[in-house]
C-alpha positions in Angstrom: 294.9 230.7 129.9 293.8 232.5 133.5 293.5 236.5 133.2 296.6 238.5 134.1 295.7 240.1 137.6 294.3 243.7 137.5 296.6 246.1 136.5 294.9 248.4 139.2 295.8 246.3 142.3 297.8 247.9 144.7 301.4 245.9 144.4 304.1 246.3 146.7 308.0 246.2 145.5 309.4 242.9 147.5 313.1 241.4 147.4 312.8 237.8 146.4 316.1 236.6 144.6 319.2 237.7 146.7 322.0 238.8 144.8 323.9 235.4 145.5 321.2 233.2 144.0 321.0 235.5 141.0 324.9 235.3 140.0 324.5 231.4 140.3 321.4 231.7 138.3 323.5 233.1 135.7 326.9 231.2 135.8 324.6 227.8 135.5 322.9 229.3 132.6 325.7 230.0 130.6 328.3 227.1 131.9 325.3 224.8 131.0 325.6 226.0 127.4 329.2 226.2 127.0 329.7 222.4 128.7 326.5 221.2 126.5 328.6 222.8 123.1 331.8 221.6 124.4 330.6 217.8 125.4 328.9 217.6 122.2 332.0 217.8 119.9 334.4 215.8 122.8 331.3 213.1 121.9 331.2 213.3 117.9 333.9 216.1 116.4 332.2 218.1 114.0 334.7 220.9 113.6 336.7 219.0 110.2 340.5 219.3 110.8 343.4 218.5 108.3 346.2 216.8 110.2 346.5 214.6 113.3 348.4 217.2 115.2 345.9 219.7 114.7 343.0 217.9 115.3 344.7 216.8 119.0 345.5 220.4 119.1 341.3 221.2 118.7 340.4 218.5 120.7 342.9 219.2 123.6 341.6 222.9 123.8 337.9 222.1 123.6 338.5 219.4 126.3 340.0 221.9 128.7 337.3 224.5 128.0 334.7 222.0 129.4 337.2 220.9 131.9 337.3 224.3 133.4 333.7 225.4 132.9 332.5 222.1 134.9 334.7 223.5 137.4 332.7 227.0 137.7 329.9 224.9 137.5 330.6 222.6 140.1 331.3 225.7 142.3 328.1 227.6 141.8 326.1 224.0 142.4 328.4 224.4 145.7 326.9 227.9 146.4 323.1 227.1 145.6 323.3 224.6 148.1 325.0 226.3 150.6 322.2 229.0 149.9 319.4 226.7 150.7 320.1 227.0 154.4 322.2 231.0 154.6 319.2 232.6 151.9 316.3 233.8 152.6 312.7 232.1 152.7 312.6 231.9 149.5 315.4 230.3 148.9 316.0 227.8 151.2 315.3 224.0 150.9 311.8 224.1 151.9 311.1 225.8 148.8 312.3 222.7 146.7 311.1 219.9 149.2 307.1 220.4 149.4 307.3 219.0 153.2 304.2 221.4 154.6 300.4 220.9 153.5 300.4 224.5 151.8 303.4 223.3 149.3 301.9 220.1 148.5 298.3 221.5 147.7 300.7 224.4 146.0 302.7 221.5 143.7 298.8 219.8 142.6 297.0 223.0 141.9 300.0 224.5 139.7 299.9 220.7 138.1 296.4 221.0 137.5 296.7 224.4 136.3 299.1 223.4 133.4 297.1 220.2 132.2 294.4 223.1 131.7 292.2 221.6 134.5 292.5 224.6 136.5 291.6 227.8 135.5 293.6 229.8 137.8 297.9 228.7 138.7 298.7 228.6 142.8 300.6 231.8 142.9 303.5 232.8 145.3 306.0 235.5 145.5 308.6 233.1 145.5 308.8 229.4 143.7 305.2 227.7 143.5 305.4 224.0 144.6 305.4 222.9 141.7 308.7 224.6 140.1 310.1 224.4 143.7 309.9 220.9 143.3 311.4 220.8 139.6 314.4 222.8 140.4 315.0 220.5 143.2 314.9 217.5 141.1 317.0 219.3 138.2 320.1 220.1 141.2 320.2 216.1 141.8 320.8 216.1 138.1 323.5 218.1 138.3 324.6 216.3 141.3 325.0 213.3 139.1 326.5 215.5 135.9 329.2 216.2 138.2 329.5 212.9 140.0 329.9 211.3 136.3 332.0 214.0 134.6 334.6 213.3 137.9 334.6 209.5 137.0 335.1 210.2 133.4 337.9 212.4 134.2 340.0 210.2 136.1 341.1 208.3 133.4 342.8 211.0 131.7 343.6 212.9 135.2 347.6 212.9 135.5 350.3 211.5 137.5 349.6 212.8 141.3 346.3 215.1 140.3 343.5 215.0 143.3 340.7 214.2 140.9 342.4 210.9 141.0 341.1 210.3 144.6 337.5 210.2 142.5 338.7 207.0 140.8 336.0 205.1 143.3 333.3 206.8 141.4 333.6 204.3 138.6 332.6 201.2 139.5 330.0 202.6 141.5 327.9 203.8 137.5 329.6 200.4 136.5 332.2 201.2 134.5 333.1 204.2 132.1 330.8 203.2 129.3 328.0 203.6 131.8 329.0 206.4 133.2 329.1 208.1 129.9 325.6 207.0 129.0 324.6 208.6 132.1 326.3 211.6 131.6 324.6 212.3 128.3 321.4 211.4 129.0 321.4 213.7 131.7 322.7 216.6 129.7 319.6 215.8 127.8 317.4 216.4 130.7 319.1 219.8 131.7 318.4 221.3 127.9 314.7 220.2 128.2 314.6 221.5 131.6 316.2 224.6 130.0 313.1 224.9 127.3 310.4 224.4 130.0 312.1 226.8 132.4 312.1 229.6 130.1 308.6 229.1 128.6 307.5 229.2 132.0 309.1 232.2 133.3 307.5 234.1 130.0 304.2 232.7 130.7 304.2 233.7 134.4 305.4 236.9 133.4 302.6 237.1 131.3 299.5 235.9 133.6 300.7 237.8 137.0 303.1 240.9 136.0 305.3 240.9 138.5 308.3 241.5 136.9 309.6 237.9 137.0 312.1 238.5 134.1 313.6 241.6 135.5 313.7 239.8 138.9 316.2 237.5 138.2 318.5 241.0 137.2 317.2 243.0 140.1 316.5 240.8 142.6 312.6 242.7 143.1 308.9 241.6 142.3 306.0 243.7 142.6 303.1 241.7 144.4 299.3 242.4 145.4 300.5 243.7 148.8 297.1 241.6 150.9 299.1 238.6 149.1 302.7 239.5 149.6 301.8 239.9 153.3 300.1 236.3 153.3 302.5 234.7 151.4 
């Protein structure tokens, strides 16, 4: 792996992660957790329960957990994209969509540097490219967690409820069935993207001490201050 950068260059404090971005951060970490436990035993029940009544009883109550926590979640998906475009630089959407030269070269050096064919990663205060570009592609899949939880949800939404007005989202996954499929799968994705994303945030932590782990409670990184003022 590339040396950590000298402890003995000057770093200034900067303010990356607004506090916004940091409470949604923190609600999608542990609403993804809860709705991945939850949707796990809606799928296949492995809490064993004598009696029909009580095991509608378990079911109902684990239902409206994930019910309610897809709600949060859906809400803090709201606010991360409303903060692409009221955050700061680093935050906004041309931070996830690698549109200028320096983002693109950014995305293919940090892609090099984890196939070990680059010595050094393309670092940046903020996201690189190539993690820019990741977390833009995980928010489409919770675009589509929420588009197919709403269809799923229909069925069972009652007499009068407005999530009945997203009935329309079922044939367009082709039924239920598919829509399930769908839905799982991408669960899937999320709790991989969960294992990279956290073995990434150690190893950058690691190679550039900055303070990325504490960053995401304070908000502040400490940069090489020729960089920070480049960047």
């Amino acid at each position: 792996m590339a040396a950590a950068r000298p402890a003995s260059a000057p770093k200034v404090r900067i303010y990356i992660w607004e506090l916004p971005l940091r409470l949604v951060h923190w609600v999608l970490f542990f609403a993804i957790f809860v709705l991945c436990g939850t949707g796990f035993y809606i799928g296949h029940p492995f809490i064993a329960v004598a009696g029909q009544a009580r095991y509608h009883f378990v079911m109902g109550t684990v239902r409206a957990v994930h019910l309610y926590t897809a709600i949060v979640f859906t809400l803090a998906v709201l606010v991360r994209i409303y903060w692409l475009f009221a955050g700061n630089r680093y935050a906004r959407l041309s931070q996830l969509i690698p549109l200028s030269g320096r983002r693109l070269r950014s995305v293919w050096q940090t892609f090099l540097y984890y196939c070990f064919l680059r010595r050094h990663p393309d670092s940046t205060p903020g996201h690189d490219g190539l993690a820019g570009l990741s977390y833009g592609f995980i928010f489409l899949v919770y675009l589509l967690l929420i588009a197919t939880g709403l269809a799923l949800y229909t069925v069972d939404a009652s007499s009068g409820s407005p999530l009945q007005a997203f009935g329309f989202l079922v044939p367009l996954f082709d039924g239920l069935q598919m829509a399930r499929l769908i839905h799982h799968v991408a669960m899937w994705v999320v709790l991989v993207f969960v294992v990279i994303h956290v073995y990434s945030v150690i190893l950058w932590s690691m190679i550039e001490d900055s303070g990325e782990i504490d960053s995401m409670f304070n908000g502040h990184k400490f940069w090489p201050k020729r960089n920070a003022d480049a960047s």
